[in-house]
Structure formats: structure tokens, C-alpha cells
C-alpha positions as CSV (number, residue, x, y, z in Angstrom):
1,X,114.7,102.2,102.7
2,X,116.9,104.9,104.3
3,X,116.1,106.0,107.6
4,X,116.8,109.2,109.6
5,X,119.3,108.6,112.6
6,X,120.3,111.4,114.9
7,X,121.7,111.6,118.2
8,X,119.8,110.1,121.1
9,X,117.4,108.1,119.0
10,X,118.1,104.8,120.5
11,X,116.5,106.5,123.8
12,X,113.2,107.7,122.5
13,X,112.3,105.7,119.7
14,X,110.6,102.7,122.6
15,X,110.5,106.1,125.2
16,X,106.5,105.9,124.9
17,X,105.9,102.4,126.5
18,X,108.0,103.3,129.1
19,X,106.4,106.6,130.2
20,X,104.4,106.2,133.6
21,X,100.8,105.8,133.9
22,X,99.7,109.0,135.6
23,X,95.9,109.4,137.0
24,X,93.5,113.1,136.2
25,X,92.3,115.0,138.6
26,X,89.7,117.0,137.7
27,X,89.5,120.7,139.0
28,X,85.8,121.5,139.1
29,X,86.3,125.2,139.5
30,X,88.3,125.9,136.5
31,X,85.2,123.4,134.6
32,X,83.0,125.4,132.6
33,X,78.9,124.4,131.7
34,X,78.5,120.6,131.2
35,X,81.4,118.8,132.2
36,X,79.8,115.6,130.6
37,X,79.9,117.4,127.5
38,X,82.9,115.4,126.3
39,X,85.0,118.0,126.3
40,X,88.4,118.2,127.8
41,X,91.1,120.4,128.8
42,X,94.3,119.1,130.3
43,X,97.2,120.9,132.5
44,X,100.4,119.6,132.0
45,X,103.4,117.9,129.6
46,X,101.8,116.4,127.1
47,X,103.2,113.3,126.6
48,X,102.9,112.4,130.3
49,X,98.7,113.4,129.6
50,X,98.9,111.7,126.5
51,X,99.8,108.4,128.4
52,X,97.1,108.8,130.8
53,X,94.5,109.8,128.5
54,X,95.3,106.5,126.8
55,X,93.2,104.0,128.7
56,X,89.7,107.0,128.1
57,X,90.4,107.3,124.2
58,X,92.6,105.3,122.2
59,X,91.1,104.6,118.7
60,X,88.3,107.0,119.3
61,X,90.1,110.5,117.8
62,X,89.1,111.0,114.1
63,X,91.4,114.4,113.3
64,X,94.4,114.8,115.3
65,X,96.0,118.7,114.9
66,X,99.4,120.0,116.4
67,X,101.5,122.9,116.3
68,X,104.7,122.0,118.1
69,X,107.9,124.6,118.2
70,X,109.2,125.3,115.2
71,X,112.6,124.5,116.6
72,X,113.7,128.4,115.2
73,X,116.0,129.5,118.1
74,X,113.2,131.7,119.1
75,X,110.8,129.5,121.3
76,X,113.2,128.6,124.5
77,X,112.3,125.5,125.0
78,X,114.0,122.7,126.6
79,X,114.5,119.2,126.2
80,X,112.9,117.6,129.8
81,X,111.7,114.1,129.5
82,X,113.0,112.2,131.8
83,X,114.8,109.4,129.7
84,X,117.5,107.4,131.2
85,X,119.8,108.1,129.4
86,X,123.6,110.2,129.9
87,X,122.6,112.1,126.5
88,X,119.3,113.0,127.7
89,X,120.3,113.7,131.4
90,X,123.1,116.4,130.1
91,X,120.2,118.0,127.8
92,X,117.9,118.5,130.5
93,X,116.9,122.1,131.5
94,X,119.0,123.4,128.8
95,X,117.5,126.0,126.6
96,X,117.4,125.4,122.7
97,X,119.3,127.7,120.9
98,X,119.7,129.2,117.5
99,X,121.2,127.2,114.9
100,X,125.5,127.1,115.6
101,X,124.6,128.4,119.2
102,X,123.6,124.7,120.3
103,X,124.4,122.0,117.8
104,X,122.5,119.2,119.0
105,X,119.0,121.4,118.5
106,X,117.7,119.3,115.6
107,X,118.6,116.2,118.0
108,X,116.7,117.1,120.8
109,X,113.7,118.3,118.7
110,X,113.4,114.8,117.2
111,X,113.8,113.2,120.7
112,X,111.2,115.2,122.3
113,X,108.8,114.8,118.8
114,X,109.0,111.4,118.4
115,X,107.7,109.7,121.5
116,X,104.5,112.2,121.3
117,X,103.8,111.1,117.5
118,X,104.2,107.6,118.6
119,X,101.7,108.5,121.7
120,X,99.4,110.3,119.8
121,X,98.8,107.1,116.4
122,X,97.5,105.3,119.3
123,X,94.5,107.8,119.7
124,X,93.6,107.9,115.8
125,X,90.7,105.8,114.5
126,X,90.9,103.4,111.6
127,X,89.5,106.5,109.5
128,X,91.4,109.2,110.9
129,X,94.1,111.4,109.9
130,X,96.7,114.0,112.0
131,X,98.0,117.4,110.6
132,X,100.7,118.5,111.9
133,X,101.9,122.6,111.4
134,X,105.6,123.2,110.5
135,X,108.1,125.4,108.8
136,X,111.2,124.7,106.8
137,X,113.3,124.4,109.7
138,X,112.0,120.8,110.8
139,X,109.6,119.9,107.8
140,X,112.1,117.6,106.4
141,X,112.9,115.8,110.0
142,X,109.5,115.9,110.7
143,X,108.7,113.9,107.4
144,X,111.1,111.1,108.2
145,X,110.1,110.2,111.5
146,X,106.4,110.5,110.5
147,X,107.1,107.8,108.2
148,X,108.5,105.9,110.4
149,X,105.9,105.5,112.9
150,X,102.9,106.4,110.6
151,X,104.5,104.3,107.5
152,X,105.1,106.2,104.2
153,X,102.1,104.6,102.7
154,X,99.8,106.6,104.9
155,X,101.3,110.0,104.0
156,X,98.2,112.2,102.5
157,X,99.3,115.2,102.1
158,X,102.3,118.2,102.5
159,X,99.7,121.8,102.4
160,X,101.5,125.0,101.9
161,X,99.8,127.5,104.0
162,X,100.0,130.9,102.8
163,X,100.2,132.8,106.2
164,X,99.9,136.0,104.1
165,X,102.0,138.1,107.2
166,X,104.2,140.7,106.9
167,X,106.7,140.8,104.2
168,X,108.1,144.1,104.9
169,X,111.3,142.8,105.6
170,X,115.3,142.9,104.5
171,X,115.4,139.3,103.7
172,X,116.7,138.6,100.4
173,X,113.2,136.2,100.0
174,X,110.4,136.6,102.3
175,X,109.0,133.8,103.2
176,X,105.3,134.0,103.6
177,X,104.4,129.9,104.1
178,X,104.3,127.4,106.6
179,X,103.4,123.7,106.1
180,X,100.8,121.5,107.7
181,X,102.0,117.6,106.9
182,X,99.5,115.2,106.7
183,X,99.3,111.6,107.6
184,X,96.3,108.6,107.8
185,X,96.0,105.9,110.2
186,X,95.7,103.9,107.2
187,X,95.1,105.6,103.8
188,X,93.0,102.6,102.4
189,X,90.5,104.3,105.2
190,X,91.1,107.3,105.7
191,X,87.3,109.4,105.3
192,X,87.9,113.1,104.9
193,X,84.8,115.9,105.3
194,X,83.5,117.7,102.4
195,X,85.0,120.3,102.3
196,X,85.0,123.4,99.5
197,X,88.0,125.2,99.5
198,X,87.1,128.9,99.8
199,X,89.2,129.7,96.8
200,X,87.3,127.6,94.8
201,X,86.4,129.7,91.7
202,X,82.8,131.5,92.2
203,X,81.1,129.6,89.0
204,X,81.9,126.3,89.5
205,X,79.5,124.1,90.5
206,X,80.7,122.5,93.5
207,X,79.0,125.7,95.3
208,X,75.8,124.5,93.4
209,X,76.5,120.8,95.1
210,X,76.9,118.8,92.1
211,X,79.4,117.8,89.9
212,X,79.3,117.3,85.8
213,X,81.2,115.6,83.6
214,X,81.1,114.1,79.7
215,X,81.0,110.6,79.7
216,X,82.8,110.3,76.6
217,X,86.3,109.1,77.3
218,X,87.9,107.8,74.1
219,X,91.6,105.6,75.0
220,X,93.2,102.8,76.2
221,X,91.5,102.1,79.2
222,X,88.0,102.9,77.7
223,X,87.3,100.6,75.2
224,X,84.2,101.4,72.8
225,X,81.1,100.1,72.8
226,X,77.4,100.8,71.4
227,X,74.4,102.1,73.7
228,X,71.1,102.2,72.6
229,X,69.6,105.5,74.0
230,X,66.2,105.0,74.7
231,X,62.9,107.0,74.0
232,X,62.7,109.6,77.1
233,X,66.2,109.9,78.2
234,X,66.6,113.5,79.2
235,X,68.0,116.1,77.2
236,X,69.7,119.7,78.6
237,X,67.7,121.5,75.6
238,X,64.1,121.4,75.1
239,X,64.2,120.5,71.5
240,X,67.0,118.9,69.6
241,X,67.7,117.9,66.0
242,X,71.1,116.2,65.0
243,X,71.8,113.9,62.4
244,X,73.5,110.5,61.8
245,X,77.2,111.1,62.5
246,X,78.8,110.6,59.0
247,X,81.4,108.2,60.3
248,X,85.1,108.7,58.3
249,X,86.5,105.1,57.1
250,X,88.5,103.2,59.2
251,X,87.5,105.1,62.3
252,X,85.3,102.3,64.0
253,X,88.5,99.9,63.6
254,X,91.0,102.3,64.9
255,X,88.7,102.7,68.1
256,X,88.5,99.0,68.6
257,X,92.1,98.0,67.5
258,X,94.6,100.8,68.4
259,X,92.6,102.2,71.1
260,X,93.8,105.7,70.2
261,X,92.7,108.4,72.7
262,X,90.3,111.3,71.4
263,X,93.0,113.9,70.5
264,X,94.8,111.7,68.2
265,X,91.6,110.0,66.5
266,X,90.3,113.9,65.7
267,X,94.2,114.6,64.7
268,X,93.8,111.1,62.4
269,X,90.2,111.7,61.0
270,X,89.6,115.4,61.0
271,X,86.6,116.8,63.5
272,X,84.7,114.0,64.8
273,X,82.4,114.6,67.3
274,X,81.8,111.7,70.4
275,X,80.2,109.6,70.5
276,X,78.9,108.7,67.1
277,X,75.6,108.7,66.5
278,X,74.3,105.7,64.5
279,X,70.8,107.8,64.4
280,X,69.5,110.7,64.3
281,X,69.0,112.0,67.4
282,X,65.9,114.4,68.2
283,X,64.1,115.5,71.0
284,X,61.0,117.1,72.0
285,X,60.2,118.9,75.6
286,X,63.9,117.5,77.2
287,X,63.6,114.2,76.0
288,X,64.7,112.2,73.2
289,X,61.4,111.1,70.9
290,X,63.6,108.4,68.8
291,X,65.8,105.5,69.7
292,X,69.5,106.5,69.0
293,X,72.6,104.0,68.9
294,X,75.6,106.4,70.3
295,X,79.2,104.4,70.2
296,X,82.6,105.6,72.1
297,X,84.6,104.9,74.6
298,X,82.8,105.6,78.1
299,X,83.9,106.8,81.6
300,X,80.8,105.5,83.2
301,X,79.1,102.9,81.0
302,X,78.1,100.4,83.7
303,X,75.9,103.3,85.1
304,X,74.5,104.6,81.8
305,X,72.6,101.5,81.7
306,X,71.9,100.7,84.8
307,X,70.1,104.3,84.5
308,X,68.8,102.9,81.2
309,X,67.6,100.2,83.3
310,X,66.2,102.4,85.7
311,X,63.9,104.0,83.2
312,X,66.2,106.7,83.0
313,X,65.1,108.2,86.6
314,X,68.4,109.0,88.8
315,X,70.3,106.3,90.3
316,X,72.3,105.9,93.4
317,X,76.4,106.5,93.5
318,X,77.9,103.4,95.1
319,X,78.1,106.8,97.5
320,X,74.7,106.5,97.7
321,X,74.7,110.1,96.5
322,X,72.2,110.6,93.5
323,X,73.3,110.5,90.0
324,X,71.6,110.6,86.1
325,X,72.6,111.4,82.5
326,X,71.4,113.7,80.0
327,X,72.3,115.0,76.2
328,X,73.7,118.2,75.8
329,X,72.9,120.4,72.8
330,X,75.8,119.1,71.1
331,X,74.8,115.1,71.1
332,X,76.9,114.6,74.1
333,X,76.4,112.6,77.2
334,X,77.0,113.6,80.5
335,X,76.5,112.6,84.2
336,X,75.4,115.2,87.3
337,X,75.9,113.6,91.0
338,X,73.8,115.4,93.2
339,X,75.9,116.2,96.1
340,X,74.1,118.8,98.1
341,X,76.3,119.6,101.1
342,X,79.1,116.5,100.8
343,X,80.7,118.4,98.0
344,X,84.5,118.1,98.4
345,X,87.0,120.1,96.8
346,X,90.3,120.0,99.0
347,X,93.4,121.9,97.7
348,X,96.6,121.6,98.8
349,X,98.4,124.9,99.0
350,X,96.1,127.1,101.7
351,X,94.9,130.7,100.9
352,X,92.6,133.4,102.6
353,X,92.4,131.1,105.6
354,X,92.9,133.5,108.5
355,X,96.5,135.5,110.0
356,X,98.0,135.3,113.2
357,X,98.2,138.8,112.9
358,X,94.6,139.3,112.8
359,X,93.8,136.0,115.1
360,X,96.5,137.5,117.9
361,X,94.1,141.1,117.1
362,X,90.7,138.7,118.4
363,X,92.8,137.5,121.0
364,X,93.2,141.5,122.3
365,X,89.8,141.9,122.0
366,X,88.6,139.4,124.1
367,X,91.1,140.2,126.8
368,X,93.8,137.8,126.1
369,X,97.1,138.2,125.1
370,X,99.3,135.6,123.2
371,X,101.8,136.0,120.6
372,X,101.6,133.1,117.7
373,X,98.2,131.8,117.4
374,X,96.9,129.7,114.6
375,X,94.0,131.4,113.2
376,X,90.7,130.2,113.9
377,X,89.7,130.0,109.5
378,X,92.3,127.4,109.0
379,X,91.6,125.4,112.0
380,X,88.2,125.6,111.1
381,X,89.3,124.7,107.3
382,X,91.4,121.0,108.9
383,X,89.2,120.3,111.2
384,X,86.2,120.2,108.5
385,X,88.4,118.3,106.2
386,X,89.7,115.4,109.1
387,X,86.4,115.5,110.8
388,X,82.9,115.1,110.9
389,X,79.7,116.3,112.8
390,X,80.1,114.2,116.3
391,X,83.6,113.6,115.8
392,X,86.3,113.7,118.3
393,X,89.2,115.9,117.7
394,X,92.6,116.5,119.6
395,X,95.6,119.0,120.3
396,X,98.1,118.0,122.3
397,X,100.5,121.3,121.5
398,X,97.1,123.7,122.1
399,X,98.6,127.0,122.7
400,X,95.9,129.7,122.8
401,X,93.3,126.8,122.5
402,X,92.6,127.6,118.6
403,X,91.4,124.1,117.6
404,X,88.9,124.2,120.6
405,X,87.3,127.6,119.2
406,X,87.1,126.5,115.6
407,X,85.3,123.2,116.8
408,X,82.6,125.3,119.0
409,X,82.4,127.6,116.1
410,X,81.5,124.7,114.0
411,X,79.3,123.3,116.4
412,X,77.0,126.5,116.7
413,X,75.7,125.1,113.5
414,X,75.7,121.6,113.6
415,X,73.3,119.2,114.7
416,X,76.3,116.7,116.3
417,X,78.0,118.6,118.3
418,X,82.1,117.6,117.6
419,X,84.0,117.1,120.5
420,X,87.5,118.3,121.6
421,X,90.3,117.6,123.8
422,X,93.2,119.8,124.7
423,X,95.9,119.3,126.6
424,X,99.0,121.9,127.2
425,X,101.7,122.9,129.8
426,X,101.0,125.4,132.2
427,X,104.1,127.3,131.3
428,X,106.8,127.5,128.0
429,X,109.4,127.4,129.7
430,X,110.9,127.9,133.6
431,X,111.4,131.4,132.9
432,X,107.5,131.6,133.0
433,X,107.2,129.6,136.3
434,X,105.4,131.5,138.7
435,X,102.3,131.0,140.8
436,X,100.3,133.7,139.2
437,X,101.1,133.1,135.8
438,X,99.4,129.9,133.9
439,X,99.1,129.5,130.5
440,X,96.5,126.7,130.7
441,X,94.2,128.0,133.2
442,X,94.7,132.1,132.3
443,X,95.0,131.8,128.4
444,X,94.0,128.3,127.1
445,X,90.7,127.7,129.5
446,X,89.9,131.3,129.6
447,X,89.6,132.3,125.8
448,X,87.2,128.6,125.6
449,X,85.3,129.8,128.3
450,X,84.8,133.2,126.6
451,X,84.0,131.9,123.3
452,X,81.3,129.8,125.4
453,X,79.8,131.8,127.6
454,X,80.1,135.2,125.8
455,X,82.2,138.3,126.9
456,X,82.3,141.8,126.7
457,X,85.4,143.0,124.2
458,X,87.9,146.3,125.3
459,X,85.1,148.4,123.0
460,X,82.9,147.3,125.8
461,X,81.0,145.6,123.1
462,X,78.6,142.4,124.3
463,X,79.6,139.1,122.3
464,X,77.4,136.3,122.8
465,X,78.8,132.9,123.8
466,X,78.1,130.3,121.3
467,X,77.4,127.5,123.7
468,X,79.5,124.3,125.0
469,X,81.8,123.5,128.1
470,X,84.5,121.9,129.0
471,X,86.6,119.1,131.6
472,X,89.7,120.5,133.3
473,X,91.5,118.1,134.6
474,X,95.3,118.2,135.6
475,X,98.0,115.2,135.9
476,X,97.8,113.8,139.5
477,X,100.3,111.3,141.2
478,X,101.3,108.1,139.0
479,X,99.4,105.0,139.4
480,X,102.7,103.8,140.9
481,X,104.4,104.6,144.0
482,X,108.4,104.5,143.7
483,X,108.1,100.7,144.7
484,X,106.2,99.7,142.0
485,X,103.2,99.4,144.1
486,X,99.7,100.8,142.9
487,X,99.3,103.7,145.3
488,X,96.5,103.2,147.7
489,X,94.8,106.1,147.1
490,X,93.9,104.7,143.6
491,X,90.2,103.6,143.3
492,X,88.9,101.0,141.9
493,X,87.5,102.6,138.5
494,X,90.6,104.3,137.9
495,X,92.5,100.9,138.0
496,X,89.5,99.1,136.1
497,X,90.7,101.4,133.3
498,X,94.3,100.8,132.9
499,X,93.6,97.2,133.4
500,X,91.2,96.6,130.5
501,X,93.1,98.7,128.4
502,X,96.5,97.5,129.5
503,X,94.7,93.6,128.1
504,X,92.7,95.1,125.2
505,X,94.8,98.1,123.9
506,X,91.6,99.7,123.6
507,X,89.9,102.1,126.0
508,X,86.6,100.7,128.6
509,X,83.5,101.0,126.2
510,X,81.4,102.4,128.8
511,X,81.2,105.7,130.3
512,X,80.7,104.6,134.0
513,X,82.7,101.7,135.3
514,X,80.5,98.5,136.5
515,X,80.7,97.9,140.0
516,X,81.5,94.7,139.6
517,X,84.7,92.7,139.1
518,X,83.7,91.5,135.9
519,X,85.0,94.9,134.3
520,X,84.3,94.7,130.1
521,X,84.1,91.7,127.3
522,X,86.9,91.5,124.5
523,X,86.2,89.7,121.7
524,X,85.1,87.0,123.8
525,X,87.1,87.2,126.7
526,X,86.2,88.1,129.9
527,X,88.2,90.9,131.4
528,X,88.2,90.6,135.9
529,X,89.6,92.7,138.5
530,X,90.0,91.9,142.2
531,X,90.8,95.2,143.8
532,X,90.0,97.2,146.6
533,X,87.4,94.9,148.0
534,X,85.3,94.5,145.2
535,X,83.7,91.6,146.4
536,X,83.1,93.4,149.6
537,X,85.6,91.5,152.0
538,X,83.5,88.5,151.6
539,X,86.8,86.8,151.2
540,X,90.8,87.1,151.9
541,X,92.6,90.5,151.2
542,X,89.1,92.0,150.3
543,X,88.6,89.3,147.5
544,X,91.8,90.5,145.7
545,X,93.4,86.9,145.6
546,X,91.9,84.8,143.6
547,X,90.6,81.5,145.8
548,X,88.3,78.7,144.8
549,X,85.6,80.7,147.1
550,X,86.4,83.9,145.2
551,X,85.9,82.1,142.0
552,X,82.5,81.2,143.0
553,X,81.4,84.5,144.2
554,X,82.8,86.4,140.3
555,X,80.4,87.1,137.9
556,X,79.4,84.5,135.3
557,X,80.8,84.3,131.6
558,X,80.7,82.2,129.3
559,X,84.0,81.9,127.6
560,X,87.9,82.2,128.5
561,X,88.6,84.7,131.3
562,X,91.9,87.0,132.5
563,X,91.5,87.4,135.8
564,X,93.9,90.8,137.9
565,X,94.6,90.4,141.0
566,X,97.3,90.1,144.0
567,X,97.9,86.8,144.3
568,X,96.7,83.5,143.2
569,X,95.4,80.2,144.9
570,X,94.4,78.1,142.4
571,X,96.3,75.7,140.6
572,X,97.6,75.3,137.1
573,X,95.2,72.3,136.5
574,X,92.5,74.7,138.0
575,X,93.0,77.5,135.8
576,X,92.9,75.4,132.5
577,X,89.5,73.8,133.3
578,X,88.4,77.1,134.5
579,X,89.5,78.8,131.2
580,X,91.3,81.5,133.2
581,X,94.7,83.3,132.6
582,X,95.7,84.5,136.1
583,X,97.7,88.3,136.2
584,X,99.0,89.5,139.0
585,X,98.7,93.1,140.2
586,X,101.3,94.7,139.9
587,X,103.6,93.3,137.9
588,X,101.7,92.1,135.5
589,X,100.3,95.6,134.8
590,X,103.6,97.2,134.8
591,X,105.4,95.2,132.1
592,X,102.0,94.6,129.7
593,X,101.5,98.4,129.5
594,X,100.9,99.4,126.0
């Protein structure tokens, strides 16, 4: 299968295992309402906050949305990971120019892209799904090295937004369309929300939540068959009178031998009408008052009679959504599914969802002032179709903190609250740096909090808050020092996390960290910790080496055990009748880092 290769790839494509642990801090001032809400807001480079968000969420984001630069020439960004490498060490700090002005642009965009996808497939669940906003620029580069790390299996979808912006423009085209790429965890899982598109035509009946179809399906794959409707099944009209179907010669063995479809059997045998009626077929107040033997090819014949069965009363979907048959006033059978509200009806090229003009125009309004935002109808459009109510949802390129409004906006009527999690850097780019000036704090946190709490517009119109708060955290120091020693002023919950996810891959499944060294259970195993006097100083180092009177005093389990800690004094013969796997702190937790 071909694969993309550009400069510097060799660096990045591993770059993600390699990127320090770093701790979160919270900042309680900048916090807003209930901080155990669930929802977070991080300061800093996101794939540094990615990597320490790691051990808190991995496999628990359903919907995953970005909007990274565009790579135009217009952003200014720079590449500034800190990759050992002489390529990436000449690129750092250097502005990203327009296309012939620097000529490794599309280079660096894939090196700073591609350990942050990598980062961010670790977060999704087994049902989830990441969207990811581009333009023509990147949309091609940004396919290949999604399926690459995603695999090209698990690609769902490429929308075509129509951003509906100005045209009025010298451009020979004006291009009015961005893209949002789609790709699942695993597409054999993948759940989406029900979701109507809003340019779903006013009649149909999605609106009404149901959806009907003829069950007549005449072809191939539909081979015929008789069904005895019985007396009672449920007719669309109140009365009904239609005779025996005079059935042409040689029509019955053309269905059963040559399996035509339905055009080329009414092309063969002049206007037949499906299915044939072997009897007359009458009804009486919506239901039939006669047996009548129907025969053609069916869509849904399993479920015909297991309605039959049923006494023709509806039937569960093997969605357990509600479904029954009924004769038209033509002789025709069809189905209705009940759907209520888990109609779906997602299309792939995006209309009336919203401008940035008109989004940036809010933005004013409330006080804030930022130049590209997303606007809050689409967000609120992706995050309904890769979410659900309760759901976790994430943007690590957050800008004006768009996803985060169009989650509280959905929440204000749901009865699950969705969660969110934002992270973004406190500036674009150096020429931004200044102590007064940060985009996190002043632009991000600030428009969430309004949205919240409520604010007073420039009309000096009152707007109510619709509710919900929010974590802010920033990146603290890494877990290790420049010796490769945890720091000391690491605690013990904060280690208990990187540890069990470090041996798991998957985050602490508790909210609060035991006090206790045995810290979690993984399919079996028992997950320890001797740190930071756990086993209050009972024995040597604080009960961080692992002696036969520390083995005494740990927390009973009954099955195999991996046991952290500085050092060990047990014996080889001792740790196999013990059932323990003995790691030692630091290394250990250094080089098993997912």
C-alpha cells in the first residue's frame, strides 16, 4: 500500500512515546461553578497536555473534534517540539511561511500533526469517532497520515462544509468549503447519535420519527416466496377491495429461476403489480376480513411473520425500536419503525450550519474578540452525530472554545449532561507572548464562563447563563527531574496514576486514589505501589523497597501481582511463589511509558 513520506518523518512517527510525563496543576481561581463537573480546560502545548491527560482518560473520549492550522501561510506558526533531531532543531522557532517562501511547510505541518493524532487514538473509546476540520491545503496530507495511524478501514467519512462566507472576491473560483475528515476507532463499532440533518426536506418523515418503506423487493438477492396474510392485519385505508392478481404466464418461473429484478419483470410481462395476490384481498375498518396468499420477493420477510406471529401487534427492531406492517391502498406491504427521537439522517456535504462571520459577530457581543471561530451550529451538528447524552468529548486545538459552548448548549436540554475537555496554548505564536495577553485564560475560559454564568452583551442586554463549570488546570513540572528521578514533590496519587496506567494502558477507574498501596485490579492482576511512605514508615525507605516484612504488611489479593517500588529484597525463588513481578521505580516507569 503506498505510504506518504516527507522530511523529518523518521523523528515523529515514534515522537509520542517519547514525550515527557508532565503533572496538572489546577488554578482554582480561573475554575468556574463545580469543578467536579467533569469539565476541563487546559493551558498549554497540547501534545505535552495530551500526554499528561493520558493516565485521567484514555479510552473514555467518545467524539474527538479539532481544528488545527490550516498550514495557509497566514497562521504564523512554528514548528517547536522538542525532537532530537538536527532537522527538527534547525526548524525550531521559525515561522511557517507561504507556499515557495519556506519549502519544507508541508514537512513541518506533518511533523507537528502526527504525534498529536497518534496522542489523541489513545483517548477514543471502542465506539468513538474524531473529526478533524481542514482545507484543500493539507486535506490530502492529512488523509494519509490518518490512515496510517487510524487504519484506512476506519475512515467514515470526508464532509464538505459549506462555510457559506464571502465570495466577493477576484479569484477566478471562490472557494466557499472547508472539510471536516472523519475517522473511527474501529468502524465495526463505531455508534453515531441520531442526528437529522437540518436540510432534511420539510415532508419527510424522519421529522415525524419514523421511517417507511415497501417491503416488496423483487431480484437476486430477494428470492420469492408466499405469505399467507392473515385475518386482522392492518390496512392504511379503512375499507379495501382488490382482486386476485391475474398472474401473466411464465411469470412465477421467471421469479424463481432468473431472479429478474422488478423493472425488468414489468419490462417482460407488462404492468404487474407486487406482490401478487393469490386472493382477493378486502378489508373492513383497517384490517383485512379474508385470508390472502401475497408472493414476491421480500426486503423483510423474517419480520413479516414474526409480526404474523405476533398477532400482527408491533414487534421489536433487533434495535429494539418498534416496528409493524400494513397494506396500502394499492395491495402493497410496507413496514413503519417507530423511531421517535433516534431518527438519523446524516449527510455528508454540510449546509446552513452556522458562519464564522456571524459566530466571530456573537463573539463581539459577548465581549470577546477572536478572528476564525468555528461556529457554534456545526459544532453542535458533530458533536450530536459522534456523541451522546453523558458522553465525553475533546478538543485539543480549542481556539475560542467553540466545542465547549455547543456541548453546554446541548446540555441545557438534556438529561445527561455531556462532558468536555479543552486544552489550548496560551498564545499563537511568540509574537503574542506577553504577560497580559492569554488566549486560554482571556478568550477560551472567558467566553465558557460567560456562556455559563450569563453576561451582559455591548447592547447592555442581560443573557442568562445556561448552567455548567469547568477545571483549569495548567501543565506543571515533569514527573521527572533532569536525572531521571521522580521529583520529590510528586505525591503519591499523582504517581498511583501514571503507574497503573503505565501497566494497564488504561486510565485508574476510580475518581479518588485508595490510600493504600494496593492501587487498582487488571484483569486479575494486582497493581502495587510503594511510594512515599505508603505503609507509613513502618518499614525501610518508608516501605518503598519491597522486603519480606513489607510483603506482609501489603494488602491481600488473590491472584498474580506487579509490585513499583525502589528497590527490591526478595529473591527470584521468592517472587515466583509469591506470584509477583517486581518493577523498579524509576526505570521501570520510564521505559514502559505508553
Amino acid at each position: 500500500m503506498p505510504t506518504l513520506r516527507w522530511i523529518g518523518k523518521e523523528a515523529v512517527v515514534n515522537h509520542h512515546h517519547t514525550v515527557p510525563f508532565h503533572l496538572l496543576k489546577d488554578v482554582q481561581e480561573l475554575s468556574v461553578g463545580d469543578p467536579g463537573s467533569g469539565n476541563l480546560i487546559v493551558e498549554g502545548d497540547n501534545l505535552l497536555a495530551l500526554k499528561a491527560l493520558l493516565p485521567y482518560y484514555a479510552g473514555q473520549v467518545k467524539c474527538i473534534y479539532i481544528d488545527p492550522p490550516y498550514n495557509t501561510g497566514n497562521e504564523g506558526w512554528a514548528y517547536n517540539d522538542n525532537v532530537n533531531s538536527p532537522v527538527m532543531k534547525e526548524w525550531l522557532g521559525q515561522v511557517v511561511g507561504k507556499e515557495g517562501e519556506t519549502l519544507d511547510r508541508h514537512d513541518r505541518w506533518l511533523c507537528m500533526m502526527y504525534p498529536r493524532l497518534a496522542l489523541l487514538r489513545k483517548f477514543l473509546r471502542e465506539d468513538g469517532a474524531i473529526f478533524v476540520s481542514i482545507d484543500d491545503n493539507e486535506v490530502q496530507n492529512l488523509r494519509a497520515i490518518m490512515d496510517d495511524i487510524y487504519g484506512k478501514k476506519n475512515f467514515v467519512a470526508q464532509f464538505v462544509w459549506n462555510t457559506e462566507g464571502h465570495t466577493d472576491n477576484q479569484f477566478h473560483i471562490k472557494v466557499n468549503h472547508e472539510y471536516l475528515v472523519m475517522y473511527a476507532t474501529k468502524e465495526t463499532t463505531l455508534k453515531l447519535g441520531f442526528v437529522v440533518d437540518p436540510n432534511t426536506r420539510e415532508g419527510s418523515n424522519l421529522w415525524a420519527g419514523y421511517a417507511e418503506n415497501s417491503i416488496t423487493k423483487n431480484g437476486p438477492g430477494n428470492p420469492a416466496s408466499e405469505i399467507t396474510l392473515p385475518i386482522g392485519f392492518p390496512t392504511e385505508t379503512e375499507e379495501l377491495q382488490l382482486p386476485e392478481t391475474n398472474v401473466p404466464a411464465g411469470l412465477i418461473e421467471a421469479m424463481n429461476e432468473k431472479r429478474h429484478t422488478s423493472n425488468q419483470l414489468k419490462a417482460q410481462f407488462g404492468r404487474v403489480q407486487f406482490p401478487l395476490r393469490f386472493d382477493s384481498m378486502e378489508a373492513r375498518n383497517k384490517h383485512l376480513i379474508n385470508k390472502c396468499r401475497v408472493y414476491s420477493g421480500w426486503a423483510n420477510a423474517n419480520k413479516l411473520r414474526n409480526f404474523i406471529d405476533a398477532g400482527c401487534v408491533p414487534i421489536a427492531d433487533d434495535d429494539g425500536m418498534q416496528i409493524r406492517f400494513f397494506i396500502s391502498s394499492k395491495g402493497v406491504i410496507y413496514y413503519r419503525k417507530d423511531r421517535g427521537d433516534q431518527a438519523r439522517n446524516i449527510l455528508s456535504v454540510l449546509r446552513n450550519l452556522g458562519t464564522t462571520e456571524k459566530m466571530r459577530a456573537e463573539l463581539e457581543s459577548m465581549g470577546i474578540k477572536f478572528q476564525y471561530p468555528k461556529p457554534k451550529e456545526l459544532l453542535r451538528h458533530i458533536v450530536r452525530v459522534g456523541s451522546d447524552e453523558g458522553d465525553l468529548v475533546m478538543d485539543s486545538f480549542a481556539g475560542s472554545g467553540t466545542t465547549a459552548h455547543a456541548a453546554i448548549e446541548l446540555n441545557s436540554s438534556s438529561k445527561i449532561q455531556r462532558r468536555f475537555i479543552l486544552i489550548q496554548m496560551p498564545w499563537e505564536n511568540d509574537e503574542q507572548r506577553t504577560k497580559d495577553k492569554n488566549l486560554t485564560r482571556d478568550i477560551t475560559a472567558e467566553r465558557i464562563k460567560r456562556v455559563a454564568q450569563g453576561y451582559t452583551n455591548l447592547k447592555g442586554e442581560v443573557v442568562a447563563g445556561l448552567g455548567g463549570g469547568f477545571r483549569y488546570c495548567r501543565l506543571s513540572e515533569p514527573l521527572f527531574d533532569e536525572k531521571g528521578k521522580i521529583r520529590e514533590s510528586v505525591k503519591f496519587a499523582e504517581l498511583a496514576r501514571h503507574v497503573y496506567f503505565t501497566e494497564t494502558g488504561e486510565p485508574l477507574p476510580k475518581e479518588r486514589v485508595p490510600n493504600t498501596p494496593l492501587i487498582g485490579i487488571h484483569h486479575g492482576v494486582g497493581v502495587y505501589l510503594l511510594y512515599n511512605g505508603i505503609l507509613k514508615d513502618k518499614t525501610t525507605n518508608g516501605g518503598n523497597v519491597l522486603t519480606s516484612k513489607v510483603l506482609v504488611e501489603l494488602p491481600e489479593h488473590e491472584g498474580p501481582k506487579v509490585v513499583y517500588g525502589t528497590a527490591c529484597r526478595l529473591g527470584a525463588a521468592r517472587l515466583r511463589r509469591e506470584g509477583i513481578v517486581f518493577k523498579q521505580l524509576p526505570y521501570r516507569l520510564r521505559i514502559d511509558a505508553p
